[in-house]
C-alpha positions in Angstrom: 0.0 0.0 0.0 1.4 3.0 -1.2 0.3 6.7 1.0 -0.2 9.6 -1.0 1.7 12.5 0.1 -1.3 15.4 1.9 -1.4 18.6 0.3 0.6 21.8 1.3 0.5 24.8 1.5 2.7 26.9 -1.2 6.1 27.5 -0.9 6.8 30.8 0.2 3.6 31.5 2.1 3.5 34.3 4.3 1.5 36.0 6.8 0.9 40.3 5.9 4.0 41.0 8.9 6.0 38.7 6.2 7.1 35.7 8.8 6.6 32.7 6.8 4.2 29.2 7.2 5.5 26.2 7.9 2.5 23.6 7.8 2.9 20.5 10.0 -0.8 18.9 10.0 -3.7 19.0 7.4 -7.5 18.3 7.8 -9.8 16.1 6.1 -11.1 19.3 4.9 -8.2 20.6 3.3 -7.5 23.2 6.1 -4.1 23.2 7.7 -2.3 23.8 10.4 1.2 25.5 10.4 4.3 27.0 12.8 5.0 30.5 12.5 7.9 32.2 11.6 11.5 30.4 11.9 12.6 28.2 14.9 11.5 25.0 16.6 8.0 23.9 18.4 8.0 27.0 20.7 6.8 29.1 17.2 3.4 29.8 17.8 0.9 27.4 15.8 -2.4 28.9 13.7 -5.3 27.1 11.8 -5.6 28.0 8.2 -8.9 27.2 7.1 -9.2 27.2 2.7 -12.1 29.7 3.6 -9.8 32.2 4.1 -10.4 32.3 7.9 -7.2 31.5 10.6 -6.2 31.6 14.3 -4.3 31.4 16.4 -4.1 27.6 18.0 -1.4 28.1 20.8 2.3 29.4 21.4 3.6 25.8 20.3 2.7 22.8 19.9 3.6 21.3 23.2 0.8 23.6 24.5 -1.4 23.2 21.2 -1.3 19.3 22.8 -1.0 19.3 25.8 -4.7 18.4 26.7 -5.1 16.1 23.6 
């Protein structure tokens, strides 16, 4: 069984204050969910929904899951 490879987000992908995307997860939907800006799990992690909507999930992703 072969896995297909998810869907990302575009290279080069930036917020308006310029600090780039780095997607680590994807939805069924198609949404994703990314680091922000450069450096390790402490960057803070949004949602990115193909909607055009986003948020902002949790300072990292040690705290994005810690309760999961």
């Amino acid at each position: 069984m072969t896995s297909t490879p998810l869907p990302t987000l575009e290279d080069g992908v930036r917020l308006a204050s310029g600090a780039r995307l780095e997607q680590f997860a994807r939805a069924g939907s198609g949404d994703a969910f990314c680091f922000v800006g450069e450096g390790g799990e402490e960057r803070p992690a949004m949602y990115d929904s193909l909607d055009g909507e986003a948020g902002l999930l949790a300072l990292g992703s040690p705290t994005a899951f810690a309760h999961y």
